[in-house]
C-alpha positions as a Markdown table, in Angstrom:
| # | Residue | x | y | z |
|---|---|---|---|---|
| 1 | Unk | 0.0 | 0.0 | 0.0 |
| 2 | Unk | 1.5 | 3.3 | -0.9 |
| 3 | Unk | 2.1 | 6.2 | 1.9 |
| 4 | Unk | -0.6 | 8.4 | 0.4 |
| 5 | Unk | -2.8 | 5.5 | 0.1 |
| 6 | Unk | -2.1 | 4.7 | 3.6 |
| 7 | Unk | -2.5 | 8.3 | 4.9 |
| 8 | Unk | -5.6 | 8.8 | 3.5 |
| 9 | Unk | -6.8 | 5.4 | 5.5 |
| 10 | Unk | -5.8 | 7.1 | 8.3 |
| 11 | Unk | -7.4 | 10.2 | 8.2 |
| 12 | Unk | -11.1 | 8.6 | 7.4 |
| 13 | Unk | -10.5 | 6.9 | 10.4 |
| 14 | Unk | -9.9 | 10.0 | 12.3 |
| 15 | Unk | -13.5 | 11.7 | 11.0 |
| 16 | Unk | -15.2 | 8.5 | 11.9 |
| 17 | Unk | -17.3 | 8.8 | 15.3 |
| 18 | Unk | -17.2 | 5.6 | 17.4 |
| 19 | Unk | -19.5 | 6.5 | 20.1 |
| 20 | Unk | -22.2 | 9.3 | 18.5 |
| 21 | Unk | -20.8 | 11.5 | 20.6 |
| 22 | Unk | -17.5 | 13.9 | 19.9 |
| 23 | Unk | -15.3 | 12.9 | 23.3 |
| 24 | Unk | -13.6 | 10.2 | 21.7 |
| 25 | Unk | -13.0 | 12.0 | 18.9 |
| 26 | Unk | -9.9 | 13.9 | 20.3 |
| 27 | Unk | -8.3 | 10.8 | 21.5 |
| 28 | Unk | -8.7 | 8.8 | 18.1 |
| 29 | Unk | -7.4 | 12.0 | 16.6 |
| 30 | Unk | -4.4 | 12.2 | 18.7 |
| 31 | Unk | -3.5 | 8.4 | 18.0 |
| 32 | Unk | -4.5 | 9.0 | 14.4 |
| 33 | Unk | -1.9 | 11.7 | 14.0 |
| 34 | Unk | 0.9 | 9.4 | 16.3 |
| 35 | Unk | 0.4 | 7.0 | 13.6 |
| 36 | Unk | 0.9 | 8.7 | 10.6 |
| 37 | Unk | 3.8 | 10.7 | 12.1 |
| 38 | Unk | 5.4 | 7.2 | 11.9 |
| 39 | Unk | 4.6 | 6.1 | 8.7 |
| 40 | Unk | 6.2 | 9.4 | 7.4 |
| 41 | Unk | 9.0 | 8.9 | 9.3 |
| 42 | Unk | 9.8 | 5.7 | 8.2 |
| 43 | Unk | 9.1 | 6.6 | 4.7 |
| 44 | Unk | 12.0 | 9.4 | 4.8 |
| 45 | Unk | 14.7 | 7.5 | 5.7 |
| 46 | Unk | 15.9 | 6.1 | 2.4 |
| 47 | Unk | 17.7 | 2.0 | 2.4 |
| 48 | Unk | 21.2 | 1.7 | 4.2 |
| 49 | Unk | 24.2 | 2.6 | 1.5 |
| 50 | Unk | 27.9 | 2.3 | 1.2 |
| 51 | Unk | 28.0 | 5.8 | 2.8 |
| 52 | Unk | 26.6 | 4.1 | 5.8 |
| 53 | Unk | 29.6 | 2.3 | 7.1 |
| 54 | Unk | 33.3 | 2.7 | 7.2 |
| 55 | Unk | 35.6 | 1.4 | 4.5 |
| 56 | Unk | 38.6 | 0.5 | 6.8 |
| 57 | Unk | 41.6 | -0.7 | 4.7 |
| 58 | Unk | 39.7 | -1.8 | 1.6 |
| 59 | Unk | 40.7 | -0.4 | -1.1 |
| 60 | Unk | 38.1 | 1.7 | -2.8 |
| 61 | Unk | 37.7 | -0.5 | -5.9 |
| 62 | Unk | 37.5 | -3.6 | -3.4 |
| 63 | Unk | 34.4 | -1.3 | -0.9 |
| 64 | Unk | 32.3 | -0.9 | -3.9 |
| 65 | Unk | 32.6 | -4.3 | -5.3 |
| 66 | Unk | 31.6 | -5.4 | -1.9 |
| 67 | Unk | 28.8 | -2.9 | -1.5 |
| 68 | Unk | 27.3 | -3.8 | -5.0 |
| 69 | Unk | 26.9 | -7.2 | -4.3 |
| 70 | Unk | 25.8 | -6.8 | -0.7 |
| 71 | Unk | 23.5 | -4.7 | -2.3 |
| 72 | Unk | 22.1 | -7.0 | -4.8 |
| 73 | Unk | 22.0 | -9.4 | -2.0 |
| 74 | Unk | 19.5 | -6.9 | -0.4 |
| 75 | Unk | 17.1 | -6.5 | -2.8 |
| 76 | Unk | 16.5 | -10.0 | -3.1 |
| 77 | Unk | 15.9 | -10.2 | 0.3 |
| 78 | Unk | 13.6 | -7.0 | 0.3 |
| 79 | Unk | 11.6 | -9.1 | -2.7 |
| 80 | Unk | 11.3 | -12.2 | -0.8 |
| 81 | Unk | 10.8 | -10.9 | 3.0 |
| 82 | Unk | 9.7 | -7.1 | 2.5 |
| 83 | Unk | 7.7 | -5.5 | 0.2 |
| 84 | Unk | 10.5 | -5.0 | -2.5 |
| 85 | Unk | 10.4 | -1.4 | -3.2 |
| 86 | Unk | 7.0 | -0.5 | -2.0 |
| 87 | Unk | 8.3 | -0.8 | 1.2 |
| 88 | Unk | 8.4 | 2.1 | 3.6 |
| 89 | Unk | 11.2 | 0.9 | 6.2 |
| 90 | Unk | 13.2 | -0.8 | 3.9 |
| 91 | Unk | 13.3 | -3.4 | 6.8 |
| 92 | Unk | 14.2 | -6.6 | 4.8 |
| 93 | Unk | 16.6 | -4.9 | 2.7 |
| 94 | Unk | 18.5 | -2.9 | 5.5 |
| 95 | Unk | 18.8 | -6.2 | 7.6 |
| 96 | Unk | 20.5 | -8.0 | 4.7 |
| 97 | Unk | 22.9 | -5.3 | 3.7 |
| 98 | Unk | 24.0 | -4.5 | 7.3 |
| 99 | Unk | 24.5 | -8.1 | 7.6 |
| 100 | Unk | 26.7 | -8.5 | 4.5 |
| 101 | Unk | 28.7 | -5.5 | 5.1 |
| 102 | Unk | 29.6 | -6.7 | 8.5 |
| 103 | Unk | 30.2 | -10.0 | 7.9 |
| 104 | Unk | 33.1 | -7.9 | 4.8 |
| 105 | Unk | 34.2 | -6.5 | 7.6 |
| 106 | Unk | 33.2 | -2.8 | 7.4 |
| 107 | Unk | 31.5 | -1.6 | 10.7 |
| 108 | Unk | 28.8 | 1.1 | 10.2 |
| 109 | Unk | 29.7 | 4.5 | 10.8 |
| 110 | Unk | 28.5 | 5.8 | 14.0 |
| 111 | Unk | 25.2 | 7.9 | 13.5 |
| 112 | Unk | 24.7 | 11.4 | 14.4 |
């Protein structure tokens, strides 16, 4: 399901009233906006790169091979696990990749 497609789920559940009254309203609104402040979230952090993680002594030529394949690695697994590239967390594919470039050796950088 796509983000908009998702949002706008989200916000017809926010205008439905559960109870005929409006208290619960405010509530379901709160949670309603919690929700989708996640999904956005998620949906702006873009799949784990080469840039991600420290090159140590590799040669450069050596890093990107590496990162290539671990990358190709990735998407398969973001096919067969995730949901390939309509997939807002990238979950699958980040997994995989961090696991390939660790296992090569290169430790991700440390984040901000």
């Amino acid at each position: 399901m796509a983000t908009h497609d998702q949002l706008r789920v989200i916000s017809r559940l926010s205008v439905t009233r559960s109870d005929g009254g409006g208290a619960r309203r405010g509530s379901h609104l709160r949670g309603t906006v919690a929700a989708a402040a996640l999904v956005i979230a998620a949906c702006a952090a873009g799949p784990r790169t080469a840039a991600d993680y420290e090159k140590g002594s590799a040669t450069d030529s050596q890093f990107r091979k590496d990162a290539a394949a671990c990358e190709k690695q990735a998407e398969a697994s973001g096919k067969e696990f995730g949901y390939g590239p309509y997939d807002p967390t990238h979950g699958a594919y980040d997994r995989m990749y961090d696991m390939c470039m660790r296992s090569g050796g290169y430790p991700r950088k440390p984040q901000p």
